[in-house]
MIDOSE-1310 file (N, C-alpha, C; in nm, 2 decimals, decimal comma, always signed):
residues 91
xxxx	+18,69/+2,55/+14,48/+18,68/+2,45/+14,37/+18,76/+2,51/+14,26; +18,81/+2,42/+14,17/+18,95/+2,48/+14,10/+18,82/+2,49/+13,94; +18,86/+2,53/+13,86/+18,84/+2,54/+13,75/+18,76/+2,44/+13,65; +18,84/+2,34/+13,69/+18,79/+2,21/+13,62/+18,69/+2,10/+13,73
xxxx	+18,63/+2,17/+13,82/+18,49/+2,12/+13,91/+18,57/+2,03/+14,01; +18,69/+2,05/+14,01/+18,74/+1,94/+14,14/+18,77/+2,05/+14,23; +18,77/+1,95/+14,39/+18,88/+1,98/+14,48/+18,99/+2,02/+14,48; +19,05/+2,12/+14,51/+19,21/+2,11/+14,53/+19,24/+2,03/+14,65
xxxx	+19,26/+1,95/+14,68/+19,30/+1,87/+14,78/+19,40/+1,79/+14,78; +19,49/+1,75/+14,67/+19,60/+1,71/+14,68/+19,71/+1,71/+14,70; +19,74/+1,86/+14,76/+19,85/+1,89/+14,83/+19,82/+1,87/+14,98; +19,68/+1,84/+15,03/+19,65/+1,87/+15,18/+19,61/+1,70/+15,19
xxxx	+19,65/+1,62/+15,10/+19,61/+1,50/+15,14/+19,74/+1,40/+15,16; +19,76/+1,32/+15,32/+19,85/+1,27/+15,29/+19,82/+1,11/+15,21; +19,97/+1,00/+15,22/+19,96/+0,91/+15,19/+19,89/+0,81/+15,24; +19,88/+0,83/+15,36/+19,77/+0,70/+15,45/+19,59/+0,73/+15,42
xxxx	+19,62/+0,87/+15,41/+19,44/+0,91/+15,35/+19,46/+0,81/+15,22; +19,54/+0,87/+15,14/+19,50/+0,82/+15,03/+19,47/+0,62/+15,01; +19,58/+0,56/+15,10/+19,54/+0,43/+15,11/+19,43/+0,40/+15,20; +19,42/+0,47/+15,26/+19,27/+0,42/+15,36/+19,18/+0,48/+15,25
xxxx	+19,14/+0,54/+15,14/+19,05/+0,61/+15,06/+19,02/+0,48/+14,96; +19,18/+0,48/+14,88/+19,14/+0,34/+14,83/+19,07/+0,17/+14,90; +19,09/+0,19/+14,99/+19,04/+0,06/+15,06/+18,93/+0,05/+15,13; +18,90/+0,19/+15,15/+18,71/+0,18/+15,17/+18,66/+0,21/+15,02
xxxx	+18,69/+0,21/+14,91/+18,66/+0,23/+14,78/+18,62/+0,08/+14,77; +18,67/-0,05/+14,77/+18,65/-0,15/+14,75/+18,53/-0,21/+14,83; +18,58/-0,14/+14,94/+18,43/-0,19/+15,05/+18,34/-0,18/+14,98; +18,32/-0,02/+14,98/+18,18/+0,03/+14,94/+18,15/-0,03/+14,76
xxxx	+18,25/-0,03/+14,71/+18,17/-0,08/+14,60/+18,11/-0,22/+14,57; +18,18/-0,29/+14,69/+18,07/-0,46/+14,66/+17,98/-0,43/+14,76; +17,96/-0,35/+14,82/+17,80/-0,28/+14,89/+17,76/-0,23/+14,82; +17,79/-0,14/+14,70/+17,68/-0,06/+14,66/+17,64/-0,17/+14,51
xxxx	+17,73/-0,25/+14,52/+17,67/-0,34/+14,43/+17,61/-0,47/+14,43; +17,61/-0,47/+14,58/+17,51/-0,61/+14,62/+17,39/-0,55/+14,62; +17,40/-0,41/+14,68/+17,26/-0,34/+14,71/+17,19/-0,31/+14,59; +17,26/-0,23/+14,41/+17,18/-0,26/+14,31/+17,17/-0,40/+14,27
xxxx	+17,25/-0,53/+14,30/+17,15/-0,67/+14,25/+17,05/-0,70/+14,32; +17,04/-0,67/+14,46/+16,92/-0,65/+14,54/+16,80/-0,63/+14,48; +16,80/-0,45/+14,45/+16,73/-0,38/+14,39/+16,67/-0,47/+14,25; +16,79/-0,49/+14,11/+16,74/-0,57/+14,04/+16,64/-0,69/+14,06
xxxx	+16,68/-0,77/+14,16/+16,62/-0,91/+14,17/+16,43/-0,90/+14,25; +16,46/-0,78/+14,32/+16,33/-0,73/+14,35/+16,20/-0,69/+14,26; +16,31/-0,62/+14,16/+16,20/-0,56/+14,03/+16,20/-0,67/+13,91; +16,30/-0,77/+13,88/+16,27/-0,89/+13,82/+16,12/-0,99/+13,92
xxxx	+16,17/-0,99/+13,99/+16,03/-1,07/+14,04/+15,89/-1,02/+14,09; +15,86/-0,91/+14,05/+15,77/-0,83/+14,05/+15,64/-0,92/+13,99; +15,56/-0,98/+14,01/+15,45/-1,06/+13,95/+15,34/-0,97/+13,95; +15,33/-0,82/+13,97/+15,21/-0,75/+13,94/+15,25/-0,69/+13,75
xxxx	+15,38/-0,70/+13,75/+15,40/-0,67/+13,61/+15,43/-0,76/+13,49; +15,43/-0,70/+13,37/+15,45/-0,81/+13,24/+15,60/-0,88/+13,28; +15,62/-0,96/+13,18/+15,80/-0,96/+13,20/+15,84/-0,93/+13,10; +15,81/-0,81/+12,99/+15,83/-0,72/+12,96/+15,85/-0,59/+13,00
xxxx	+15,74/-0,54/+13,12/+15,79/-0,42/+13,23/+15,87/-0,46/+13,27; +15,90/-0,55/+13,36/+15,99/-0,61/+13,42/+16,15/-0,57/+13,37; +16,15/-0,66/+13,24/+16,27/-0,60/+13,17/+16,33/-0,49/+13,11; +16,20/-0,38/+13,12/+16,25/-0,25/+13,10/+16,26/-0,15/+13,23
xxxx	+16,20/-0,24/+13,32/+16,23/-0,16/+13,47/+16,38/-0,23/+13,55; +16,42/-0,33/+13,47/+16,57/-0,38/+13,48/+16,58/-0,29/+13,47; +16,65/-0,29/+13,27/+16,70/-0,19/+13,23/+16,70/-0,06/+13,29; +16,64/+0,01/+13,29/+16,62/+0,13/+13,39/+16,71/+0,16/+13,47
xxxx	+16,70/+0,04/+13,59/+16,76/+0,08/+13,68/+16,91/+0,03/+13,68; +16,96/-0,04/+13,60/+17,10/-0,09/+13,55/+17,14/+0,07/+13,52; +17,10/+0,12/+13,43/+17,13/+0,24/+13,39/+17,13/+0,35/+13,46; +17,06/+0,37/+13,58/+17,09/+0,47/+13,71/+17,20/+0,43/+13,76
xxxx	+17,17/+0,32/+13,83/+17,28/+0,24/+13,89/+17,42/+0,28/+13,83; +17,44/+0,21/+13,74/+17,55/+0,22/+13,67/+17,63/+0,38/+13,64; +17,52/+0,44/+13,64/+17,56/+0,61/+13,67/+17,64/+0,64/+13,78; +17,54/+0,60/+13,88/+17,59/+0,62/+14,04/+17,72/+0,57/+14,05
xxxx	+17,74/+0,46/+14,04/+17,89/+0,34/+14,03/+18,00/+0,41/+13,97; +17,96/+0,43/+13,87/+18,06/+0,53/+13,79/+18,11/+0,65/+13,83; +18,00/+0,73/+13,91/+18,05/+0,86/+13,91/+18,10/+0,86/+14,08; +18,07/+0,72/+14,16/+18,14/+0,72/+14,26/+18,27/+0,64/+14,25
xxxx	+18,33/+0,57/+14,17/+18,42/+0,51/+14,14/+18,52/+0,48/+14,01; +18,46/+0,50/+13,92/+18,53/+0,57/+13,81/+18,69/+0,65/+13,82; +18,76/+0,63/+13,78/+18,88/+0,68/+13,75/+18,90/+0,76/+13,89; +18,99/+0,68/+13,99/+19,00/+0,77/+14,12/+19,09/+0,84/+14,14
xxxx	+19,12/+0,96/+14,14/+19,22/+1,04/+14,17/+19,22/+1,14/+14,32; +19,37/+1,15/+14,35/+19,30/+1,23/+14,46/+19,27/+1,36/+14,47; +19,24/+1,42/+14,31/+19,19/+1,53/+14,28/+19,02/+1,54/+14,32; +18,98/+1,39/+14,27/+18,85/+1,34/+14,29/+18,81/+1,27/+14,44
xxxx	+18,86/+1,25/+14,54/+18,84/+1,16/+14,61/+18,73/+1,24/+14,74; +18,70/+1,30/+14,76/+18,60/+1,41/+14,85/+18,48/+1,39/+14,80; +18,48/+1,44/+14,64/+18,33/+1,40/+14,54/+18,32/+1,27/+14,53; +18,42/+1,17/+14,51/+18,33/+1,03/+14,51/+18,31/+0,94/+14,61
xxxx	+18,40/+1,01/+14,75/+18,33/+0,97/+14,90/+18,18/+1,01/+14,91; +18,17/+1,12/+14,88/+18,03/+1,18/+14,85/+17,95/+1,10/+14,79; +17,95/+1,04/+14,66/+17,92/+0,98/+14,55/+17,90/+0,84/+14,60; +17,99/+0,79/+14,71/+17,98/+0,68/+14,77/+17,89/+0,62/+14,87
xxx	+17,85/+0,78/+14,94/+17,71/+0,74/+15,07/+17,58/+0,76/+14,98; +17,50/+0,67/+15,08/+17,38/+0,60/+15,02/+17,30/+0,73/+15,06; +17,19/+0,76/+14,94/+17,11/+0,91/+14,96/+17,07/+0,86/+15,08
């Protein structure tokens, strides 16, 4: 791992990785983001709670979510691209 927490991998990566990297990037991100509106629309209709919990158990999880998303797809470089493959499978 180089200094600044990345991979060196961009001399060992060719050009077709890197297009096939980008193009499962798109996959996975309207999966990983049908799968948090999922999640949302589950804990919005929650009828054992207020719709006040409700809205802050949104919140919540917008805010994990949105972590996740980010730190798997956020600014892609192929300095980055190993960590946000990683960042991209579902725990």
């Amino acid at each position: 791992m180089s200094l600044c927490g990345e991979w060196p991998v961009t001399r060992d990566l060719s050009e077709s990785d890197w297009t096939l990297f980008r193009q499962l990037r798109e996959v996975a991100l309207e999966r990983l983001c049908k799968r948090a509106l999922e999640e949302v629309a589950l804990v919005a209709r929650d009828a054992r709670r207020t719709y006040h919990e409700r809205y802050l158990n949104v919140f919540r999880l917008l805010k994990e979510q949105d972590r996740e998303l980010a730190n798997a797809f956020n600014d892609p470089r192929r300095s980055r691209m190993i960590r946000q493959l990683a960042a991209m499978h579902p725990a």
